[in-house]
C-alpha positions in Angstrom: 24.9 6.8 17.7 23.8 10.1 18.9 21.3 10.7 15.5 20.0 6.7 17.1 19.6 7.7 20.9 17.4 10.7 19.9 15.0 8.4 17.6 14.5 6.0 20.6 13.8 9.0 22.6 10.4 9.5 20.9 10.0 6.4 17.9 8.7 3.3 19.4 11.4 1.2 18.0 11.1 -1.6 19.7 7.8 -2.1 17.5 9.2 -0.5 14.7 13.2 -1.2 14.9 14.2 1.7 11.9 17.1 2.8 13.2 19.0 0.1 11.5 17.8 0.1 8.0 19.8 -3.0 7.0 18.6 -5.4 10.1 16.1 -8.1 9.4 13.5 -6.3 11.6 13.9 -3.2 9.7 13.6 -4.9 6.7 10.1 -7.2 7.8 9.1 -3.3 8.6 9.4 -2.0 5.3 8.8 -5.1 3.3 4.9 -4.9 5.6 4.8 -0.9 4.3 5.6 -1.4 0.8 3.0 -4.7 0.8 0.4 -2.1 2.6 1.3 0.8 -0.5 1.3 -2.1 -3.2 -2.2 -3.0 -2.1 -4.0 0.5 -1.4 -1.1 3.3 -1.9 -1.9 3.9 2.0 0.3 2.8 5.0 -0.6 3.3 8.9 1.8 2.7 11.4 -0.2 2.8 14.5 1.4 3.7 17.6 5.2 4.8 15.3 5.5 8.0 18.1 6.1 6.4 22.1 3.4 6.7 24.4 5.8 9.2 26.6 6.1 11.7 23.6 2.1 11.9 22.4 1.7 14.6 25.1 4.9 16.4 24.3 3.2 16.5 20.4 -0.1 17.7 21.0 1.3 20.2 23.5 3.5 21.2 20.9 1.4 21.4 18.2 -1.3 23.3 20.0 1.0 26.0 20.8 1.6 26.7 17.4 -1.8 26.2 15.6 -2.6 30.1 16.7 0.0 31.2 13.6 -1.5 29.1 11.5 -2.4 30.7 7.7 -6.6 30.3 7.9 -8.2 31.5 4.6 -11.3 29.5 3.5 -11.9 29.2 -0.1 -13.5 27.8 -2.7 -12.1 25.1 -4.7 -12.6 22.1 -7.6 -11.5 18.8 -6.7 -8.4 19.4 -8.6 -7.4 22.6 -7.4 -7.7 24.2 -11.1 -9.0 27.5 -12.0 -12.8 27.9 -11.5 -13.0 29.7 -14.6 -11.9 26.8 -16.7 -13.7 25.5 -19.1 -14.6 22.3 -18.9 -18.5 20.8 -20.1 -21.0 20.7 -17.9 -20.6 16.9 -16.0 -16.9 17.6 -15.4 -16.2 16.7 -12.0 -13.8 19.7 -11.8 -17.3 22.0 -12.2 -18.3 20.7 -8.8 -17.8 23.7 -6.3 -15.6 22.4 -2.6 -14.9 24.4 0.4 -11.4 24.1 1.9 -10.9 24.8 5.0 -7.4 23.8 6.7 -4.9 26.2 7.9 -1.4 25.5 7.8 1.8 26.7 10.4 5.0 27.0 8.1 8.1 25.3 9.4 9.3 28.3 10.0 7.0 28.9 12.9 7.5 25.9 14.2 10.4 25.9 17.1 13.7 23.7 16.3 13.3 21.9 19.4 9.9 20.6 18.8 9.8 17.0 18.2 9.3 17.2 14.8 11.4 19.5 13.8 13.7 17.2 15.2 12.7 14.1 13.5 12.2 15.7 10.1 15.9 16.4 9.8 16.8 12.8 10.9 18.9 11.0 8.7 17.8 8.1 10.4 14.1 9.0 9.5 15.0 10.0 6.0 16.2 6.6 5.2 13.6 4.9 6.6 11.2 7.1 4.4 13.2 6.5 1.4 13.2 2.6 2.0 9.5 2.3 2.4 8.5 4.1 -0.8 11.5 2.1 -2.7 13.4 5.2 -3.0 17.6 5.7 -3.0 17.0 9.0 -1.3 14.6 11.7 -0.1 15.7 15.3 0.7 14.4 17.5 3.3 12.6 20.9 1.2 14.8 23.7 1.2 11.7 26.0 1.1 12.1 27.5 4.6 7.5 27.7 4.8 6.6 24.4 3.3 9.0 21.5 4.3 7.6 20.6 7.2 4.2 22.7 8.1 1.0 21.7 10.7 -2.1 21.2 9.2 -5.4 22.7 11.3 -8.7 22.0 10.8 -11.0 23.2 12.9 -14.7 22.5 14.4 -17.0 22.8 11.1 -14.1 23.1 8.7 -13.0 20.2 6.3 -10.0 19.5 3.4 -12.6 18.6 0.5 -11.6 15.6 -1.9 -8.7 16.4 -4.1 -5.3 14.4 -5.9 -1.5 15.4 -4.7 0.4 16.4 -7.0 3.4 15.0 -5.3 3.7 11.0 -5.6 4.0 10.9 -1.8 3.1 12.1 1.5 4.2 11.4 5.1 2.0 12.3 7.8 1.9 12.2 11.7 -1.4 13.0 13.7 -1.0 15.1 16.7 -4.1 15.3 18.3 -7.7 13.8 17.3 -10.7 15.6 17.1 -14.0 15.0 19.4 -15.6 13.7 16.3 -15.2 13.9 12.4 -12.4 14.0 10.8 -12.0 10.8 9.3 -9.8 10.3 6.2 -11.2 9.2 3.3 -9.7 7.8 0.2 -10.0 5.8 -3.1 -6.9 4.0 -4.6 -6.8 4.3 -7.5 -9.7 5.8 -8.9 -7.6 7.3 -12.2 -4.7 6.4 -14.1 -2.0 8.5 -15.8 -3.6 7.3 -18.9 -7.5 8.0 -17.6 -9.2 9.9 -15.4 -12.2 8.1 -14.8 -14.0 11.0 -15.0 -17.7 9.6 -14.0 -16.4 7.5 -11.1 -14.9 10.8 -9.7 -17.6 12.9 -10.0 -19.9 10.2 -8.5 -17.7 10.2 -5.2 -17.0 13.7 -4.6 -20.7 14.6 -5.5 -22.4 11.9 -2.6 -23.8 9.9 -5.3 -21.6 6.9 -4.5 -19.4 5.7 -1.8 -18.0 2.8 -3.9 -14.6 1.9 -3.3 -14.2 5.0 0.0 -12.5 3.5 2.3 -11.8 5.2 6.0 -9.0 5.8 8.6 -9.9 6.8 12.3 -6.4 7.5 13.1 -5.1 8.0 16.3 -2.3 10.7 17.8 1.2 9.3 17.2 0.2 6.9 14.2 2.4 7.7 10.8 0.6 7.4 7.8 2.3 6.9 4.6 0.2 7.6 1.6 0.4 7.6 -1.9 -2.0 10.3 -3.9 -1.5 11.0 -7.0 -4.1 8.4 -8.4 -5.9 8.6 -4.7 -9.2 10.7 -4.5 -8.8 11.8 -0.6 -10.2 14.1 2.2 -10.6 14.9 5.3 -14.3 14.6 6.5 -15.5 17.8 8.1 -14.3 17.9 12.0 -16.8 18.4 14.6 -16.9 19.1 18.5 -15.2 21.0 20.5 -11.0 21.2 19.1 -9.2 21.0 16.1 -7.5 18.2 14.4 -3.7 18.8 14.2 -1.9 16.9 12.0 2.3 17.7 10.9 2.8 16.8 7.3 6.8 16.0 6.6 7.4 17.2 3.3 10.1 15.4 1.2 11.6 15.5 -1.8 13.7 13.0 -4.5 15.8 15.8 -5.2 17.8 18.3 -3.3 16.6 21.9 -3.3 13.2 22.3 -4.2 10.9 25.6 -3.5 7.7 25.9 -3.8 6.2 28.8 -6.5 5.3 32.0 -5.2 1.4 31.5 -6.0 1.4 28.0 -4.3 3.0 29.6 -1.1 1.5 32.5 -0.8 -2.1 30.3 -1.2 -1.4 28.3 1.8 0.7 30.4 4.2 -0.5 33.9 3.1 3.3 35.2 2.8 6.4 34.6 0.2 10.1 34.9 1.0 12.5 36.1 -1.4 13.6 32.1 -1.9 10.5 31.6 -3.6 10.7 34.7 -5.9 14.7 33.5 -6.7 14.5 30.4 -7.1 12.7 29.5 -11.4 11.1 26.4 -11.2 11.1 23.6 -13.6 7.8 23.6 -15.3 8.3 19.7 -17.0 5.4 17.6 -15.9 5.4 13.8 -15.4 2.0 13.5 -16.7 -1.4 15.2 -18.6 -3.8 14.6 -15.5 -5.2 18.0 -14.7 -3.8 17.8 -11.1 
């Protein structure tokens, strides 16, 4: 009951009633997100955070964004070596600029509202239930489990693939202008990569099958990416777009690698350096 009375405190549950996964209106909830992921492998839930807690989030985002790991590089669409080789209209040849910082969890303070609802069991279940899942499991890498993404005036996350088959995201404050996230369900397969039709979006040449999202502070989007091209369209004006990324997992205790961490946070704790990873992949796409 306690775990409940803090959801309420910041979840609109009235408009989305998750706190008790086996009611009928929990159920409608999920059965409208897994319809939504079916369809496009992308779910918004406009308005998920109350109106009373969107200031609390921006406030609380902003005054972490200053720790935030910035280091601009530049990258292939699938986040590959650039000194791979690959012939000449491989769409992995085609240079990108990334540009987002992130603010390990770490850095962010326990009280913050996010913090908060990442470790809800509550929240875990409802996660699990809308990508069809028995569980998910909090990270137990102390940098990357729950992190805030910044991207700032001029600066833009470049198309790419996850190589995770899910993402949960929460926006916590828009920019001016820009920003907008971009993405094309599935434009590969596990058993093709559609090669061409990549390289024709992330080169301009064609905007077929790009579809947009002007999300809004407090909206949750649920997103599928492993056969999604995606981005973040560069942000422009006067602030940064914040957006917290809750990272989950279908099994207990999973670290990132050394190299991955020390990519996006600039840092590695003696976790990452302990802890061997499994190396078994679930497919041959490059990323």
């Amino acid at each position: 009951m306690q775990q409940s009375f803090r959801l309420a405190e910041v979840v609109d549950l009235e408009k989305y009633p998750i706190a008790d996964g086996d009611s009928p209106d929990c159920h409608a909830v999920i059965a409208r997100i897994r319809q939504d992921l079916a369809l496009s492998g992308c779910c918004v839930l406009a308005g998920f955070m109350r109106p009373e807690a969107l200031r609390d989030l921006e406030a609380q985002s902003d005054a972490v964004a200053h720790l935030a790991h910035r280091c601009v590089e530049t990258v292939n669409v699938y986040n590959i070596g650039l000194d791979r080789v690959l012939p000449d209209d491989h769409p992995g040849r085609v240079l990108l600029t990334r540009g987002n910082a992130f603010v390990a969890r770490d850095q962010i303070p326990v009280g913050h509202i996010v913090q908060r609802l990442y470790v809800s069991p509550l929240f875990q279940r409802f996660v699990a239930q809308s990508f069809a899942m028995a569980a998910v499991y909090p990270m137990a890498d102390p940098l990357a489990g729950l992190v805030v993404n910044v991207l700032e005036p001029g600066r833009e996350h470049p198309w790419h693939f996850d190589t995770n088959a899910f993402t949960v995201s929460l926006m916590t404050r828009k920019p001016e202008g820009g920003g907008l996230f971009e993405y094309c369900p599935s434009i590969r397969s596990a058993e093709d990569e559609r090669l061409p039709v990549v390289r024709a979006v992330i080169t301009g040449t064609s905007r077929e099958g790009v579809r947009q999202l002007d999300l809004e502070p407090g909206d949750l989007q649920l997103f599928e990416g492993r056969y999604a091209l995606h981005r973040v369209a560069p942000v422009v004006g006067r602030w940064a777009r914040h957006t917290v990324i809750f990272a989950y997992c279908e099994q207990s205790g999973v670290v990132g690698t050394p190299e991955r961490t020390r990519q996006l946070f600039g840092r590695v704790l003696p976790i990452h350096e302990d802890v061997a990873r499994a190396s078994r992949r679930l497919d041959a796409l490059l990323d």
